[in-house]
C-alpha positions in Angstrom: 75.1 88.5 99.9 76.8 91.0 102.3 76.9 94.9 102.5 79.3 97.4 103.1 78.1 100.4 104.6 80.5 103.0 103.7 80.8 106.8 105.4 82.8 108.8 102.8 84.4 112.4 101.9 87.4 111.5 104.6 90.7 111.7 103.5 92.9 108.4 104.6 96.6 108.3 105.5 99.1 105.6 106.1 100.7 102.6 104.7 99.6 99.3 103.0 100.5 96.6 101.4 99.2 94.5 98.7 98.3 90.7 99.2 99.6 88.2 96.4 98.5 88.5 93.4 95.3 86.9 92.6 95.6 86.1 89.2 98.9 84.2 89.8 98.0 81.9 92.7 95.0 80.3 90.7 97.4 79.0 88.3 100.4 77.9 90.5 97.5 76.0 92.5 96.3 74.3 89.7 99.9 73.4 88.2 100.1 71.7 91.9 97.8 68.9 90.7 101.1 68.1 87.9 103.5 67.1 91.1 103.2 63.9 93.4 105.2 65.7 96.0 103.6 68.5 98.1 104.4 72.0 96.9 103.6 75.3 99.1 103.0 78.2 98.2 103.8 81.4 100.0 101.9 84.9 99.9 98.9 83.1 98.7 95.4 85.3 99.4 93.1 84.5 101.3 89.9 85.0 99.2 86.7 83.5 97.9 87.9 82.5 94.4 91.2 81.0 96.4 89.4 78.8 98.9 86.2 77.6 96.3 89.5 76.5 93.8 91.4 74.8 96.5 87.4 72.9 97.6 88.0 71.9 93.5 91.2 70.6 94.2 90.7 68.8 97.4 87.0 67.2 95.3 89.8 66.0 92.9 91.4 63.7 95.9 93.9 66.4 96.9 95.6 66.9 100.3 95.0 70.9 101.1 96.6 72.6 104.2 97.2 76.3 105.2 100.2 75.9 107.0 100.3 79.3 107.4 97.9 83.0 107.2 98.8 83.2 103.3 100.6 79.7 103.1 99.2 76.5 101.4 100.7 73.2 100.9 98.6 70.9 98.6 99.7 67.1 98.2 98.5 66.3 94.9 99.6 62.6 94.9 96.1 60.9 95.1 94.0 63.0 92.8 92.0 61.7 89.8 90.3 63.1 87.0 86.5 61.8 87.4 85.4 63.6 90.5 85.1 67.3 89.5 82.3 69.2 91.3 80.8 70.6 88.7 78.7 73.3 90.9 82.0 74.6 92.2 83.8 74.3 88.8 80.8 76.8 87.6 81.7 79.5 90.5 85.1 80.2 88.8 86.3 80.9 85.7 89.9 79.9 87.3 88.4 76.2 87.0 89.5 75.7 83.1 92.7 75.8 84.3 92.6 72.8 86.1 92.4 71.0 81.9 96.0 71.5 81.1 97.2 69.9 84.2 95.1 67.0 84.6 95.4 66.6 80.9 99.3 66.1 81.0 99.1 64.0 84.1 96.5 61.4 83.0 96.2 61.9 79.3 92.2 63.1 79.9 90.0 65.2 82.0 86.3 66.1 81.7 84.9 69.6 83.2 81.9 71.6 83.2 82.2 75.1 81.5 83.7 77.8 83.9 82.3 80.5 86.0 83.6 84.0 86.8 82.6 87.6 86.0 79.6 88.2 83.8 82.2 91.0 81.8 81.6 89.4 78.3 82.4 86.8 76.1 85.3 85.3 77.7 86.0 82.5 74.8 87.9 79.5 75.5 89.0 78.6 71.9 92.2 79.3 72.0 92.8 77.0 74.6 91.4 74.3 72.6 93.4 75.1 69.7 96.5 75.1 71.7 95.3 71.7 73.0 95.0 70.0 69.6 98.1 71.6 69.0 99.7 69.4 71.4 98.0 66.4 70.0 95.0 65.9 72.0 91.3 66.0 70.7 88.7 67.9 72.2 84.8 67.5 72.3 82.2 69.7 73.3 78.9 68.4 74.9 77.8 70.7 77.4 80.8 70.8 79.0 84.3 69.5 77.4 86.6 66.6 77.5 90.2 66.6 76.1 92.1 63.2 75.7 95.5 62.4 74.2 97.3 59.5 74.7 100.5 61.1 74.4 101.3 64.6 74.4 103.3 65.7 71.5 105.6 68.9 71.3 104.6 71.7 68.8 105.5 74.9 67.6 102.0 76.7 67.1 100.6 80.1 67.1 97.8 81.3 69.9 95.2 83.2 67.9 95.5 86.1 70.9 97.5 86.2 73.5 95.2 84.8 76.5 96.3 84.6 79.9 94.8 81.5 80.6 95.0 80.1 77.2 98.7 80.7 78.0 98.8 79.0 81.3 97.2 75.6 80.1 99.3 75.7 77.0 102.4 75.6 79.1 101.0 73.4 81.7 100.2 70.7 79.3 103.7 71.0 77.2 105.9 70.4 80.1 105.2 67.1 79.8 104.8 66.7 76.1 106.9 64.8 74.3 109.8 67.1 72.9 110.1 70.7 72.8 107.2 72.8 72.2 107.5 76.8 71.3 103.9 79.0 71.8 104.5 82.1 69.7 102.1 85.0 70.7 102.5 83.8 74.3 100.7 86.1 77.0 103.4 87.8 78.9 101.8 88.8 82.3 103.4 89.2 85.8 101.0 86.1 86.9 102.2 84.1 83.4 105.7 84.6 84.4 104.6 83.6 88.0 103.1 80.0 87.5 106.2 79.8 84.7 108.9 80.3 87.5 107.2 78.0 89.6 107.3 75.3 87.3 110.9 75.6 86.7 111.3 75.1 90.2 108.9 72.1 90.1 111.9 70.7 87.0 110.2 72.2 84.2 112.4 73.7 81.6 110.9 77.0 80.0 113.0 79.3 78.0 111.7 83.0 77.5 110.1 83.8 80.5 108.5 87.2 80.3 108.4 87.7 76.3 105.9 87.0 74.0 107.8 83.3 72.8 107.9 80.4 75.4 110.2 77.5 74.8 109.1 74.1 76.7 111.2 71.4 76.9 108.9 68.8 77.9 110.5 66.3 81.7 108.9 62.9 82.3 107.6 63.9 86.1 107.5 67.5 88.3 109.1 67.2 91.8 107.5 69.2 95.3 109.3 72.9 95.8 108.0 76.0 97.6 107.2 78.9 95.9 106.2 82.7 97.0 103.1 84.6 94.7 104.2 87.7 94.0 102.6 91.1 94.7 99.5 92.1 93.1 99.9 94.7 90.7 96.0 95.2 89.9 95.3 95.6 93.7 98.3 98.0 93.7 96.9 100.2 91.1 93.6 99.9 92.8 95.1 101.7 95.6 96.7 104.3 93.5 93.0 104.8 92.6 92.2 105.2 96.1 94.4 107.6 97.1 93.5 109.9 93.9 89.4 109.6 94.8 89.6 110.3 98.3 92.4 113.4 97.8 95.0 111.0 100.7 98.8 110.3 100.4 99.0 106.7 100.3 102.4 105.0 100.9 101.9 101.1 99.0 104.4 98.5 100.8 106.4 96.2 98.9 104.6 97.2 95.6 105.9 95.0 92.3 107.4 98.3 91.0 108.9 96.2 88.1 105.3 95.4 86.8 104.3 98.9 87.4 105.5 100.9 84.1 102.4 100.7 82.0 99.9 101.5 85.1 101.9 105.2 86.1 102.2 106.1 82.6 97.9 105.5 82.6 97.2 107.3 86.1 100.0 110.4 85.3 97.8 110.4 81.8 94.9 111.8 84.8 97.7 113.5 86.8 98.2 111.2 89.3 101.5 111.2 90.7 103.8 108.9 92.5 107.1 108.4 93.4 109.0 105.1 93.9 110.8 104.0 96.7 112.6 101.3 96.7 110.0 98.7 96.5 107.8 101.5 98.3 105.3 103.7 95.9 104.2 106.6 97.4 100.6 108.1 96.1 100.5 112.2 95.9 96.8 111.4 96.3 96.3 114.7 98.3 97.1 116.9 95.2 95.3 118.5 92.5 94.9 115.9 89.7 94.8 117.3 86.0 94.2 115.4 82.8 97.0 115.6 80.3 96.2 116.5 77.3 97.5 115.3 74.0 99.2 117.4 71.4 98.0 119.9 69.5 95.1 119.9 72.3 93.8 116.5 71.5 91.6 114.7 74.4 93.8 111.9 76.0 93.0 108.5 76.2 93.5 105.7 78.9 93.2 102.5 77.1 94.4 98.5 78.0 96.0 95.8 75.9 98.0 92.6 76.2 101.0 92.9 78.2 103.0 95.1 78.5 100.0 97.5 78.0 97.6 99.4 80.4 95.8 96.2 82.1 92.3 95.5 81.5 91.4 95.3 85.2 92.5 98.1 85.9 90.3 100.0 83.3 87.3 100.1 86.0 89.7 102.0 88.4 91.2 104.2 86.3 86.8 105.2 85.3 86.4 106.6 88.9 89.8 108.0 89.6 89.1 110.4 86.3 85.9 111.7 88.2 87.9 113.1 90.3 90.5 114.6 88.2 90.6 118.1 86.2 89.6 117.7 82.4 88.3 114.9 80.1 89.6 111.8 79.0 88.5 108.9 77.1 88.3 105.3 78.8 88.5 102.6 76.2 88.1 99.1 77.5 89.1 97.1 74.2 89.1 93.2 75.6 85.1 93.5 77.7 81.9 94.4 76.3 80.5 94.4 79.6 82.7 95.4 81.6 82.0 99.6 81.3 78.2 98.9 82.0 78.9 99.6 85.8 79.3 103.4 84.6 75.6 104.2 85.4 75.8 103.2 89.1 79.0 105.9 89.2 76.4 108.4 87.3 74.0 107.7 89.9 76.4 108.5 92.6 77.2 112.2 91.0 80.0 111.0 88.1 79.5 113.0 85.0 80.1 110.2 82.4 78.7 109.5 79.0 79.2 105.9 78.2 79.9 105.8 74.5 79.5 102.4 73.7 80.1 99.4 75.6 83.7 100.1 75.5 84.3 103.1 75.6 83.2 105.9 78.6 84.2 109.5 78.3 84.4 111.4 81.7 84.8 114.9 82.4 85.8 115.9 85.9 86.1 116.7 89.0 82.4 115.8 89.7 81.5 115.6 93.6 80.2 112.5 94.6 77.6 112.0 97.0 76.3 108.9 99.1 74.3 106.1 97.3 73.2 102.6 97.1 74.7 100.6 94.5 75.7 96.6 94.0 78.8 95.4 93.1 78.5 93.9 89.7 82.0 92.4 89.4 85.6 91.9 91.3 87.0 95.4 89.3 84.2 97.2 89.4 83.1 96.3 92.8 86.4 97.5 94.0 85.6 100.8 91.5 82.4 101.5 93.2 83.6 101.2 96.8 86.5 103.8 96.1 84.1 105.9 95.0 82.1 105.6 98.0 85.1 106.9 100.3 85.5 109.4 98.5 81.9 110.5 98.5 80.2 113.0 100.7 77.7 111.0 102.9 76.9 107.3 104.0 77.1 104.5 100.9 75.4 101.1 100.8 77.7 98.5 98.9 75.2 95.3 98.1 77.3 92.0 96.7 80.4 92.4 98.1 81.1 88.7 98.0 82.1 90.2 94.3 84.5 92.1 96.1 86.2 89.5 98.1 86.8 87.5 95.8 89.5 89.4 94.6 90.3 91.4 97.5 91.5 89.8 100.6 90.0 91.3 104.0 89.4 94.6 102.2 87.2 96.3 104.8 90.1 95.3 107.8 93.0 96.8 105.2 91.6 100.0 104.2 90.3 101.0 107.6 94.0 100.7 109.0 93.8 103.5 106.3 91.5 105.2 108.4 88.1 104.3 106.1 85.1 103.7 108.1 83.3 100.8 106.4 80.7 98.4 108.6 80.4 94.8 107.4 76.3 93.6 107.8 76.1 90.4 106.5 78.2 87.7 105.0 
């Protein structure tokens, strides 16, 4: 599985820049699969949930190269719909997102239910709904299959706005017959990612960004090359970072535009920065105290749909309240298992009372001290090796395949920070 043996309480200094962002290059690989022509994608990371979805993609008859460190160029022109590897399709959750493709393409597909983080119900009706919006029937066996002869444009509603509801929604309508409009759209930076890319595959999508998307569906989707944007989750995980381990942080080329909703939630715990350009620096090294809300109220940090406080950073935002003056409540709305992870913090010196499984109250600053712990999940992995830097004494992070499948090189990055983390294992 892979350790991380961590030597903490050291404050860290430089610069650092985050990799592409993960939750975007899933989907622009996967709308790959709707073009003939090769398409490459720039700023792509290198991680485990990257490389198992391209081994889908080349199981489906693909052509995958990296031409490049964070470069990939996939020629989709000979893939089919009846070899899916079902044992990698289960490793990902990112596999559904392969059905909205494949189902525009050839009118049917057939794959095993996903994979991913054990954070939950994660449900996936909403992307069957939005399927037999658009004309196709679905049946569940085990796994599903979705055929439609013809994909036909609709205007429909999504029952919430998922992100990868979203992204097969508007990977199946650009080639539906006519012009579909999905009301209640997901809005997210890596939504309006795999949207821009398809426009410059010859899709036509109006509202880019909002809650409304407007698909005119084309007959066919040409080759182009496209750049992933920064990550803004691994961005605020460094903000976190900086705040637990007391360092000023500089974050290179951050995606300051996606940014509003995540400093509003870390100056909530008094975490400071200052932007730059396209440069955030992190006031890590000061004293960080809670906000309170009027009238003396406890402050909350809480998540929601976009534009709101995002979900995966709710884990990060737990541990950087440790270390901050004063109590706040954490309320995770979208994960009943995501907070769960809370103990292993306790364990480690955190004074947290875990409400319910989504909600955590933490009152702070608690030192931290030197532990064992595993990494449960990609947000929470990443939350409990922060935590461990910033900890008196030698940590032991079990699982940190977890961790890397999110975070590219992680251990390399941070200890250009000056971290001292030892890899045993793969």
């Amino acid at each position: 599985m892979g350790t991380f043996l961590v030597e903490g309480g050291r404050r860290l200094e430089g610069r650092i820049r985050p990799a592409g962002n993960k939750n975007a290059a899933l989907p622009c690989l996967a709308a790959t699969v709707l073009a003939s022509e090769p398409v490459t994608l720039e700023n792509v990371p290198r991680i485990r949930d990257v490389e198992t979805f391209l081994r889908i993609v080349e199981s489906l008859g693909a052509e995958v190269e990296w031409s490049g460190p964070n470069e990939v160029t996939i020629n989709a022109d000979g893939v089919r719909t009846d070899a899916v590897d079902a044992d990698l399709a289960k490793r990902i959750r990112a596999s559904l997102l392969l059905a909205g493709p494949l189902l525009a393409r050839f009118g049917h597909v057939e794959l095993p239910p996903p994979g991913g983080d054990v954070i939950g119900r994660r449900r996936m009706d909403t992307h069957f709904l939005a399927f037999e919006a658009l004309g196709a029937k679905v049946t569940l066996n085990g796994g599903y299959a979705i055929r439609a002869e013809q994909l036909r444009a609709a205007d429909f509603f999504l029952d919430e706005p998922s992100v990868t509801g979203t992204e097969n929604a508007v990977m199946a309508a650009v080639r539906a017959r006519g012009t579909t409009t999905i009301r209640n759209a997901a809005a997210e930076p890596h939504v309006q990612d795999l949207c821009r890319l398809l426009v410059a595959m010859g899709a036509r999508i109006e509202g880019i960004g909002t809650h409304r998307l407007t698909i005119e569906g084309v007959e066919e989707l040409r080759g182009t090359r496209f750049r992933v944007g920064a990550d803004h989750i691994e961005t605020g995980s460094f903000i976190g970072l900086a705040a637990v381990t007391g360092s000023d942080i500089t974050i290179e080329g951050a995606p300051v535009e996606h940014l509003d909703s995540t400093l509003i939630g870390f100056r909530r715990l008094g975490i400071e920065c200052e932007v730059h350009g396209s440069d955030l620096k992190v006031h890590g090294a000061r004293e960080h105290r809670i906000r309170q809300d009027a009238f003396g109220a406890i402050p909350k940090v809480d998540d929601g749909p976009w534009p709101a406080f995002p979900a995966d950073l709710t884990s990060i935002a737990l541990v950087a309240a440790t270390q901050c003056h004063g109590t706040v409540l954490i309320h995770e709305k979208m994960f009943e298992s995501r907070m769960y992870f809370t103990d292993k913090l306790v364990g480690l010196g955190a004074s947290i009372i875990l409400c319910d499984p989504h909600r955590a109250v933490v009152v702070g600053p608690s030192p931290l001290r030197g532990g064992v712990v595993e990494s449960p999940d990609i947000r929470a992995g990443m939350a409990l090796l922060i935590a461990a830097l910033g900890a008196e004494g030698s940590s032991e992070i079990r699982n940190i395949r977890q961790i890397e499948r999110g975070y590219e090189r992680i251990d390399e990055r941070l200890a250009g920070l000056g971290a001292t983390i030892t890899r045993v294992g793969n």
